[in-house]
N, CA, C and O of each residue as an XYZ file, in Angstrom:
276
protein
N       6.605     -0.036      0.380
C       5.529      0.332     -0.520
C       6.010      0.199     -1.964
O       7.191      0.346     -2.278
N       4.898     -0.125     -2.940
C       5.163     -0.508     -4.067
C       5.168      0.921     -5.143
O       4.549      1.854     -4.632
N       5.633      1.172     -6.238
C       5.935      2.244     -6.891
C       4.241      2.345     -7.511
O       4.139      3.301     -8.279
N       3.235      1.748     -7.375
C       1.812      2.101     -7.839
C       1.058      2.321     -6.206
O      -0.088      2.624     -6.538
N       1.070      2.328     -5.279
C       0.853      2.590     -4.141
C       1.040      3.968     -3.931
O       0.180      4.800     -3.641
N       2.376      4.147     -4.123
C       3.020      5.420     -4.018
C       2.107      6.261     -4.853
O       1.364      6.983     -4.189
N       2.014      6.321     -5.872
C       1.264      7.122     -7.466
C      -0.151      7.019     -6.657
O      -0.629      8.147     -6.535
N      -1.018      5.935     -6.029
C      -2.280      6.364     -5.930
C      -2.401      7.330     -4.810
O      -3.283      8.175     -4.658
N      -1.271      7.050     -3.965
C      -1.565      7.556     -2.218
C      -1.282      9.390     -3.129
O      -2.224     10.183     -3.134
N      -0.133      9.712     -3.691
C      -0.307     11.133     -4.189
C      -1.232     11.672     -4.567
O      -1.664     12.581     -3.857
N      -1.891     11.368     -5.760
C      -3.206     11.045     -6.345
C      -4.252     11.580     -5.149
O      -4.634     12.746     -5.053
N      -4.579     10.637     -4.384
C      -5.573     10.526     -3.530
C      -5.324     12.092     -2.449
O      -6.258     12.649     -1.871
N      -4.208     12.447     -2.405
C      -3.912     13.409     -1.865
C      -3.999     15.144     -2.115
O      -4.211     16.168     -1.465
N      -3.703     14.737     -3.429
C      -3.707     16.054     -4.572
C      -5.282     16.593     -4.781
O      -5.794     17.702     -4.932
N      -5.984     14.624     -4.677
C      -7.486     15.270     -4.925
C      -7.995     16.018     -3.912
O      -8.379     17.184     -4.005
N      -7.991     15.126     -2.655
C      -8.588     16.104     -1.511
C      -7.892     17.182     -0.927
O      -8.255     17.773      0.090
N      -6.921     17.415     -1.567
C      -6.347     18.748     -1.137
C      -6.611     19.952     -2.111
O      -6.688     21.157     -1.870
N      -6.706     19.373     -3.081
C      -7.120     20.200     -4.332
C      -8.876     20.943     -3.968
O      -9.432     22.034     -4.091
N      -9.222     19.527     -3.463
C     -10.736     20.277     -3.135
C     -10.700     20.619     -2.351
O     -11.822     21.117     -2.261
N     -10.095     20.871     -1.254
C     -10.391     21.433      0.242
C      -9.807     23.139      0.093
O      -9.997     24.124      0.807
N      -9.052     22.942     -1.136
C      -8.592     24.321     -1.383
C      -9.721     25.281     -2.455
O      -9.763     26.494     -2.663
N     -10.476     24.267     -2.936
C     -10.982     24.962     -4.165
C     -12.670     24.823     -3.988
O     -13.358     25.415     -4.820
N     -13.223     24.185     -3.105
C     -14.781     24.565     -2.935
C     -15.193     25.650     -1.811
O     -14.881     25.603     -0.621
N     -15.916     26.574     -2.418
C     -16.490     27.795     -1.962
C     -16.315     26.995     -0.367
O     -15.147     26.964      0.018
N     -16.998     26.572      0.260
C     -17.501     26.229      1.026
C     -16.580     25.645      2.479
O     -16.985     25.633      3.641
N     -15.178     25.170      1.931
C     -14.253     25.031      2.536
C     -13.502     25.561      3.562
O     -12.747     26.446      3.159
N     -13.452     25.387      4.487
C     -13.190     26.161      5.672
C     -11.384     26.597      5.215
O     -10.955     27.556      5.857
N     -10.704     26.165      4.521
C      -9.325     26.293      4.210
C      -9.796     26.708      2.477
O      -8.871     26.201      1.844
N     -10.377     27.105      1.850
C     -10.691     27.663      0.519
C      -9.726     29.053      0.159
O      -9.734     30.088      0.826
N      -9.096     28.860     -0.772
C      -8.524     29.792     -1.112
C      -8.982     30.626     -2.675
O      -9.118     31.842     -2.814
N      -9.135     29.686     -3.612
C      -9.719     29.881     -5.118
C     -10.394     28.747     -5.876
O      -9.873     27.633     -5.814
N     -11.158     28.871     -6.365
C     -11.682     27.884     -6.930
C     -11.099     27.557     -8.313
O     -11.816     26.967     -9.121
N      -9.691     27.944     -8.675
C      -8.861     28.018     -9.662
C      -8.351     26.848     -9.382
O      -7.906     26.302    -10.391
N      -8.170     25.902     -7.882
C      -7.619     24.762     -7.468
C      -8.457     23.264     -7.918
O      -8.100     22.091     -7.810
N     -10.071     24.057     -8.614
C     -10.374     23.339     -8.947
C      -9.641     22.596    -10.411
O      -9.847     21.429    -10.746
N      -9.043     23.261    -10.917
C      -8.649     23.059    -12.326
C      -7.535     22.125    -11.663
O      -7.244     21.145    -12.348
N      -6.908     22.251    -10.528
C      -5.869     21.113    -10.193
C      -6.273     19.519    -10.077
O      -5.684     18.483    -10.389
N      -7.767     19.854     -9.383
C      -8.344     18.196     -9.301
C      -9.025     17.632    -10.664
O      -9.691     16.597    -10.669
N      -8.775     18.465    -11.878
C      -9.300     17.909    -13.437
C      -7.770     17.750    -13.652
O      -7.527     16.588    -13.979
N      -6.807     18.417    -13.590
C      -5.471     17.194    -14.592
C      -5.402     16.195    -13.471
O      -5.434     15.080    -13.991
N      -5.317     16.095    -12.093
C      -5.246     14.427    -11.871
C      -5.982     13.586    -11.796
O      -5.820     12.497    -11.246
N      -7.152     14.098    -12.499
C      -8.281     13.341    -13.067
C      -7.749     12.477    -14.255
O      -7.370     11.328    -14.483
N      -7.962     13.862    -14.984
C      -6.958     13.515    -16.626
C      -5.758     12.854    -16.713
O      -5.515     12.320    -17.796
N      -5.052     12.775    -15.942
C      -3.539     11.909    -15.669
C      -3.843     10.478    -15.286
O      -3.155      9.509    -15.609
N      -5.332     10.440    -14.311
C      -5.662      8.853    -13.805
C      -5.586      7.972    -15.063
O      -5.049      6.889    -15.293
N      -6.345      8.863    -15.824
C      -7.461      8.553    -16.885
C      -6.622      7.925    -17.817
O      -6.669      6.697    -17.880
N      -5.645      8.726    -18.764
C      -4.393      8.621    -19.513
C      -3.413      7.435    -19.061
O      -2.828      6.874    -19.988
N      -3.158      6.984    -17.784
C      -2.593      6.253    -17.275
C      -3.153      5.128    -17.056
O      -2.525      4.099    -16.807
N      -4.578      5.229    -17.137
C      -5.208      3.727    -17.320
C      -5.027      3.366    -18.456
O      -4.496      2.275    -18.663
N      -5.575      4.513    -19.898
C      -5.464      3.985    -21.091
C      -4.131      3.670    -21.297
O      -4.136      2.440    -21.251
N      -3.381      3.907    -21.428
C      -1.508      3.768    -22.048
C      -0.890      3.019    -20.779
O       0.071      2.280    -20.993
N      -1.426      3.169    -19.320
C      -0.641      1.757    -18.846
C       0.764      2.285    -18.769
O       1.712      1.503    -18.826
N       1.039      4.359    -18.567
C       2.120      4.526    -18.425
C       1.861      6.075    -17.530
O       1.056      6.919    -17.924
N       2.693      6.231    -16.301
C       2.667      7.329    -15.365
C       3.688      7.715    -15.639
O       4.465      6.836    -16.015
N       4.263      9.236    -15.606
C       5.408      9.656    -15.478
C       6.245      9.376    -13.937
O       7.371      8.976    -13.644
N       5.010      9.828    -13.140
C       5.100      9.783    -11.449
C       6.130      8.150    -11.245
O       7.185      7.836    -10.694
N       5.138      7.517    -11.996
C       5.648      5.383    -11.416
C       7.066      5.735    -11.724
O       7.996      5.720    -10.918
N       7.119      6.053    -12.984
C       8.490      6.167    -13.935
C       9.654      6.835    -13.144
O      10.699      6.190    -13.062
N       9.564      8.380    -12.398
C      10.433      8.570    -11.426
C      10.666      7.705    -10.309
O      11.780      7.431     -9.864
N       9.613      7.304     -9.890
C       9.760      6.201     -8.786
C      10.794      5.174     -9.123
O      11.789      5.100     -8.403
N      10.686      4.548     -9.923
C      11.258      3.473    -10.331
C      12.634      3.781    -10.884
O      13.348      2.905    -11.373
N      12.926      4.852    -10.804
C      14.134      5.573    -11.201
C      14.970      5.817     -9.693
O      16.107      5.440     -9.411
N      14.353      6.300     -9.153
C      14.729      6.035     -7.642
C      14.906      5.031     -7.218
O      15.650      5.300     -6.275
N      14.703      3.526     -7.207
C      14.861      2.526     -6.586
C      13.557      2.425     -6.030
O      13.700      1.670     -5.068
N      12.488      2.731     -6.093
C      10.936      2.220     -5.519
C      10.982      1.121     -6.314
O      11.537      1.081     -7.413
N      10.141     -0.190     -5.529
C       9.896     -1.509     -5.892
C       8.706     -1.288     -7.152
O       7.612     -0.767     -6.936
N       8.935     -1.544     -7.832
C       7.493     -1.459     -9.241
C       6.867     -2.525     -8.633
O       7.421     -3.550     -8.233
N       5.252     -2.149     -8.553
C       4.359     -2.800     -8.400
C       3.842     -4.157     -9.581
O       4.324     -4.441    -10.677
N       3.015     -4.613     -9.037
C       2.281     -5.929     -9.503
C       1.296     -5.570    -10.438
O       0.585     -6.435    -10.949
């Protein structure tokens, strides 16, 4: 896996875990304070499209993950 693969699959993870923790309605709901978790990796997508720079890729690639295309 490529070091931007990696960053979305987290991403994608954080969100629906973030919501499964944070809507009323959720059979695993704990606070809806988790909602504030799925707005910064909103805000982090967002930032990382504009500037074209992740901290996340950046450890990766510090590790030896293959940087993506």
């Amino acid at each position: 896996m490529t070091s931007w693969q990696i960053v979305r699959l987290f991403a994608g993870t954080f969100i629906l875990l973030s919501l499964a923790l944070g809507i009323p309605g959720s059979p695993v709901f704990v606070s809806e304070w988790f909602l504030a978790f799925t707005a910064f990796v909103g805000a982090n997508l967002l930032q990382s499209g504009l500037t074209k720079w992740c901290l996340l890729e950046s450890i990766l690639r510090k590790l030896g993950v293959t940087p993506g295309c």
